[in-house]
N, C-alpha and C positions, 0 to 999 in steps of 0.2 A: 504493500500500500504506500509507503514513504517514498521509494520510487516512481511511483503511480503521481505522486505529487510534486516529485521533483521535476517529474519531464513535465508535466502542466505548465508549472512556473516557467521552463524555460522556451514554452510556447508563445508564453506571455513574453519573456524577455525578446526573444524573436519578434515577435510582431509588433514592440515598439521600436525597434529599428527598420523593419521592413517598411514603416507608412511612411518613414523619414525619407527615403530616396526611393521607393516605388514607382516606377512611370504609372501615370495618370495620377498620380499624388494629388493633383492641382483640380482633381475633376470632382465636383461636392458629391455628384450620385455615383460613383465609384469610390472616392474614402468611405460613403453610408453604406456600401454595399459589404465593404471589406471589414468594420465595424462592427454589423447586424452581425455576417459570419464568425465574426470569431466571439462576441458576444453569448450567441450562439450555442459555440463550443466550449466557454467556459464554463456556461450555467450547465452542461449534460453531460463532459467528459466524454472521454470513450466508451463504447459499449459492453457491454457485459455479457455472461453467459445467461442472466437475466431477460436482459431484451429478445423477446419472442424473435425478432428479425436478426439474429444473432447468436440464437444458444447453441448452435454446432461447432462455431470459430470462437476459440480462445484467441484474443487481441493481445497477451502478454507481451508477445515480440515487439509489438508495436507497442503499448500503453507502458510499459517499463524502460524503455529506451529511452537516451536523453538523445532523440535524433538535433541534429545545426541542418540550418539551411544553407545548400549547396546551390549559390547563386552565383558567386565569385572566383576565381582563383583557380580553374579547374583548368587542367590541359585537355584540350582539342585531342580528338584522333586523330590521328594522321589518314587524308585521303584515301588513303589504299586500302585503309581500312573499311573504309565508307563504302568505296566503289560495288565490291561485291554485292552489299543488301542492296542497293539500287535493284527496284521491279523492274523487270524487261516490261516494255510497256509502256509503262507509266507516265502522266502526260507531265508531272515533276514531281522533285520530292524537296520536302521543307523538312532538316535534321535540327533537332534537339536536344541540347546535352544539358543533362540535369534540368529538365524542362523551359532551356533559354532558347531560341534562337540562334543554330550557328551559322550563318551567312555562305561562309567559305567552302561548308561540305555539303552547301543543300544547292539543289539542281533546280530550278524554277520554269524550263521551259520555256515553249511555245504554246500560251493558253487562247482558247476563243476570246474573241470579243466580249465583256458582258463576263467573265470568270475573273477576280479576285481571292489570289493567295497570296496569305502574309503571313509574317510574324504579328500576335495580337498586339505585344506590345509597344509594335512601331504605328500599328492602328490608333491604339488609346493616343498617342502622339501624338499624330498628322491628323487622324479624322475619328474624333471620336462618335461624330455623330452619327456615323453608319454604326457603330458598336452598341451605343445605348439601349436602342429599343428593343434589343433583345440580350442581353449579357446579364446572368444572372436571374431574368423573367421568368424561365422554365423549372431551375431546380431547387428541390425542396428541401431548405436548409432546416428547416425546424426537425424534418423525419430522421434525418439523415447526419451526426456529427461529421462524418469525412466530407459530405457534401457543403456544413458549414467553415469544418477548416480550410477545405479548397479554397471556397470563395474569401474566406481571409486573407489567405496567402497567395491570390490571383493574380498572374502578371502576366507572361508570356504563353505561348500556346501558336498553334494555330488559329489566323480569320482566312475563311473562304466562303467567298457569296458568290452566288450561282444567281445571274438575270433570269428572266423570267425566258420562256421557251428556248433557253441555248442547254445541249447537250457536251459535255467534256465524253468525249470517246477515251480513252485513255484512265486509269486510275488516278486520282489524287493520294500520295504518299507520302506519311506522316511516321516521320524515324524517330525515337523518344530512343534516346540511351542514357543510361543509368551511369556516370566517368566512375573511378576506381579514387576512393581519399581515404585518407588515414583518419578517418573516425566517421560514425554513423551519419550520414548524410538521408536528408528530406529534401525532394522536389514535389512541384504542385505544377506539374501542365494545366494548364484551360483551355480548351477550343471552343469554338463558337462559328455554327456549320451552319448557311442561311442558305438555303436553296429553292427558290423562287416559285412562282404557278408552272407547269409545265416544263418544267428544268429536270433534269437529268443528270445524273454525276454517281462513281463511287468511290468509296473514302476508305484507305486502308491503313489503320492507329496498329505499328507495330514497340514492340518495346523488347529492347534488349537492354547487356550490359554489355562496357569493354572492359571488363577483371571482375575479380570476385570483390569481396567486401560486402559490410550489410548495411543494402539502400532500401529507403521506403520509398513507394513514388505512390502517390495519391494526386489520380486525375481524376479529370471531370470535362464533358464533353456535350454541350447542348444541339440540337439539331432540329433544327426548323423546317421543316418539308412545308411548303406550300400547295394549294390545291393542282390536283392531280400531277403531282410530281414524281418522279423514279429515282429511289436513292437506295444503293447498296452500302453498309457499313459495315466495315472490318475489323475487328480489336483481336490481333494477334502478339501472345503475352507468351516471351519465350527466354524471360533473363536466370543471371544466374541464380545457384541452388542457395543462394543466404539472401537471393531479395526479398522484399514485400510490398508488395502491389495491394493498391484499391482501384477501382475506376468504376465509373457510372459512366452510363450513357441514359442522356436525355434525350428525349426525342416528343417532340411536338407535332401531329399528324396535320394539316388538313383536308379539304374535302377532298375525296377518291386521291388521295395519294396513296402509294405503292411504296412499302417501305421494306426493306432485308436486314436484319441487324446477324450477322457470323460471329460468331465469338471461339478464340482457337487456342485454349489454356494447355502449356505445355512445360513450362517454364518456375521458378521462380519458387521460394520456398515456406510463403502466405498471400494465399489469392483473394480478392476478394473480386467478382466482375458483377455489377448490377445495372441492369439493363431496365429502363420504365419509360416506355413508350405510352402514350396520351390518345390516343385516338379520338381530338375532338374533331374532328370535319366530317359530314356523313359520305359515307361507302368507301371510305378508306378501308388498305388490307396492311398488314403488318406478317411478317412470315419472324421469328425468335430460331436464329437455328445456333447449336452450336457444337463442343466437342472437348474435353479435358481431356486428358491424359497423365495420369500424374504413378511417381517410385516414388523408391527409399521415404522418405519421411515429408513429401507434400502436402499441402493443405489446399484442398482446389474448391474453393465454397463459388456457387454460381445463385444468385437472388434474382431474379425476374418477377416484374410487377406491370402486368398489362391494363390498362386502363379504357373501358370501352366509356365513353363519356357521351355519341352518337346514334343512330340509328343507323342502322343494313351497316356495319364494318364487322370484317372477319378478320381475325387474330389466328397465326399457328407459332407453337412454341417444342419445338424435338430439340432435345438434349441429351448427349448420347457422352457418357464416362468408361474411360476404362482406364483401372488401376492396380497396380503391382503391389510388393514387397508391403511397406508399412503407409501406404498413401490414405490418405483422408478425400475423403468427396463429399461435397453438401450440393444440394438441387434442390433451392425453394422458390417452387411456383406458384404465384400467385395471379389471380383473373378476377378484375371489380367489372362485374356490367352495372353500371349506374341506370336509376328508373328511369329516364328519358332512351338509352340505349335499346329498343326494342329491335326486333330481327338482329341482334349481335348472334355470330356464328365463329365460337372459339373453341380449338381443342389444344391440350398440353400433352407432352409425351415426354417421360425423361426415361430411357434405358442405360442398366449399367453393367458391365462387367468386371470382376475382379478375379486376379489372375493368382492372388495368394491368400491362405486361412487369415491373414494379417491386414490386408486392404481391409479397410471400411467406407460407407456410402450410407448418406442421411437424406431421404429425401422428403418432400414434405410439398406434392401438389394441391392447389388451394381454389377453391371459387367461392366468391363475393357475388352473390346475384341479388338484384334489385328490380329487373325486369322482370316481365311476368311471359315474352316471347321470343325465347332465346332457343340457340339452340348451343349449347354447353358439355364438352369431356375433358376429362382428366385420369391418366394413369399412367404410374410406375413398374418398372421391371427390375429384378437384381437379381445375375446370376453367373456361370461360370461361362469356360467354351465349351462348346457340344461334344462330349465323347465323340458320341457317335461320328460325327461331320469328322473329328479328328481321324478317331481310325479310318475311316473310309478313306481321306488324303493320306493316309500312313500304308495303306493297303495299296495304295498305285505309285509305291514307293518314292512317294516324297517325304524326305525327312524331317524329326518335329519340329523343330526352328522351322523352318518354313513354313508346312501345314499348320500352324501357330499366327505367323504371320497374314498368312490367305488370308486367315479366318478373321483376325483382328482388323485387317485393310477393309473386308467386307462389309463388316463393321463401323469402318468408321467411312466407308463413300457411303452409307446414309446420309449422312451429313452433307459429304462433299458434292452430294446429287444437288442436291437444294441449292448452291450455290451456279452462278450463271458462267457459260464457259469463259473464260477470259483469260490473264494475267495474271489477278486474284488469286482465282481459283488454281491455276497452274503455279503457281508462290504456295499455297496453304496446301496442295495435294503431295508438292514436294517435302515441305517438313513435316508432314503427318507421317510419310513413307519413311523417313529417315526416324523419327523419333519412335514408333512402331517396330524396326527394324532393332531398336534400342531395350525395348522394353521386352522383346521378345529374346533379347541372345542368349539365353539361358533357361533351360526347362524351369528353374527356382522362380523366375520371372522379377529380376530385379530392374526399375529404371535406370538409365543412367544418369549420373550429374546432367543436369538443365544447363552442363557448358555450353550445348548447341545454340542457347542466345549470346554467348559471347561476342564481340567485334573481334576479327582475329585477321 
């Protein structure tokens, strides 16, 4: 507990030097915004094994830490290092180290007309007035402590705003890395994703490290879809095995907008991904797909909070885990159809596999119904790989590593069905394959270090 309150206090110490030289310091609804957040989080603390939306994830790693903010003083990767994650593809990429802004290693392109990517906090700078109306608006800092110390500690990030009926062919790629310091460091990316009536874009939030060391990164990511818009989003979480990650994705529906949220947990050694998408515009569709993979001693908790707020929108939410050695899995789904939401059509599916007596998996699917004309599912599965299926590939003399493998790949192009062919997908199919191959190298079924997000 004394611990517990020592890293408080020096949340506090933190953030009255942070408001002192913060870009957009100067801006009164952004210091209120940054105030309110950490306000906030002082009156709630960290979460407990108490809090219902929480009791599976011990926070100790995080809430006993005296993490500093990693703002300053960090060395750059060197390019070469870069080059590799660069998506074949991709229409540019904006890299962030310890969630600033690196200029030098990020790739910007040839964007349409009417397409806006930046650093946010050369935004709050030059134009804040494209950032206000929506910065902040969407996420619910009162539910959510991580979501109010974000917004305390809000500066840099991604801004991309998408005009109204322009298409980006090509991905938008968003590189968060975690640099390597001699003592526990905290970053707070921000995005702020506005993609206009009939606009079209996909957005792909990857997060590595370049060395080991133990980093917390807590983002936070708002997304504005406008009516009948197409937006694919990505959050692929693949750092090393002492990090800990939070992220939320907000997402703001409008009318008949078309929305994909992929979530690609492989990495990292406390997860936390929460995804809560709004569906206020009517006959929007929202599709929740994603995929953990977690050994040795991860913690991969996934929270999903679908919000039907309209009438005639369809929500799907498959989340598919498979876990080795001593890995931890949480999958809580949650679905509010509000009384105005009538003809809402939503079903949840979380399936798991665990690969040893020692994995465990929490999962906790949920419906809030308010409507009286819905039509509404939900359920879970937890189980091993099929004998059967095994021997049969062990009988046409494929060996078990492999027929291990099949099986686990089969498994997880669930998922990667649901995603659209592109770049994306061809990026996510390839480190599914690689970390699968990982998880499988031994009949014992141990993961290996999450080095695979390293920058190397």
């Amino acid at each position: 507990m004394a611990s517990a309150i020592q890293s408080l206090e020096s949340y506090a110490e933190g953030f009255a030097g942070f408001e002192k030289e913060a870009a957009g310091r100067e801006l009164p609804w952004l210091r209120s915004l940054r105030q309110s957040g950490f306000a906030r989080f002082s009156e709630v603390g960290f979460p407990t094994l108490h809090d219902e939306d929480w009791r599976f994830t011990n926070l100790a790693p995080i809430a006993q830490t005296q993490f500093r903010l990693a703002r300053n003083g960090h060395a750059l990767p060197p390019a070469t290092r870069i080059a590799p994650l660069f998506l074949p593809g991709a229409a540019c990429m904006l890299v962030f180290v310890d969630g600033r802004f690196a200029r030098g290693l990020s790739s910007l392109g040839a964007l349409p007309r009417g397409v806006t990517v930046a650093s946010l906090a050369s935004e709050l700078t030059k134009n804040p007035a494209a950032v206000e109306p929506h910065l902040g608006r969407y996420l619910n800092i009162q539910r959510d402590p991580f979501c109010a110390l974000n917004t305390a500690f809000m500066e840099d990030g991604a801004f991309i705003h998408i005009a109204k009926d322009v298409a980006v062919e090509g991905p938008i790629q968003l590189l968060f890395i975690s640099a390597a310091h001699d003592f526990p460091a905290v970053s707070y990316p921000r995005n702020l994703i506005v993609v206009e009536e009939s606009a079209q874009a996909t957005i792909v939030e990857e997060y590595v490290s370049s060395s080991g060391g133990k980093a917390f990164c807590n983002t936070a990511t708002e997304l504005v879809a406008g009516d009948n818009s197409v937006v694919s989003h990505y959050m692929i979480e693949r750092e090393d095995a002492e990090a800990l990650n939070v992220s939320t994705l907000r997402i703001q529906q409008g009318r008949s907008a078309d929305i994909a949220s992929h979530s690609v947990l492989i990495g990292g050694a406390l997860v936390r991904n929460n995804v809560h998408p709004a569906l206020t515009g009517e006959g929007g569709e929202c599709l929740i797909n994603g995929l953990f993979v977690g050994g040795d001693r991860q913690h991969l908790d996934n929270y999903m909070l679908v919000e039907h707020a309209s009438p005639h929108c369809g929500s799907r939410q498959f989340y598919n885990g498979i876990l080795a050695g001593h890995a931890h899995g949480v999958f809580h789904g949650r679905i509010i159809v509000h009384k105005d939401a009538q003809k809402t059509d939503a079903k949840q599916t979380n399936r798991n596999l665990l690969l040893s007596d020692t994995a465990q998996i929490d999962t906790k699917p949920q419906l809030e119904i308010y409507a009286d004309d819905v039509k509404c599912t939900h359920g879970a599965t937890i189980g091993q790989i099929e004998e059967n299926a095994l021997f049969y590939l062990r009988s046409r003399g494929i060996d078990e590593v492999s027929a291990r493998q099949l099986l686990l790949m089969a498994f997880a192009n669930e998922c990667l069905d649901r995603m659209k062919e592109g770049p994306a997908r061809a990026h996510v199919e390839s480190l599914i394959h690689e970390y699968v191959a990982g998880v499988t190298g031994s009949p014992s079924s141990h993961a290996p270090e999450a080095a695979v997000g390293e920058v190397k």
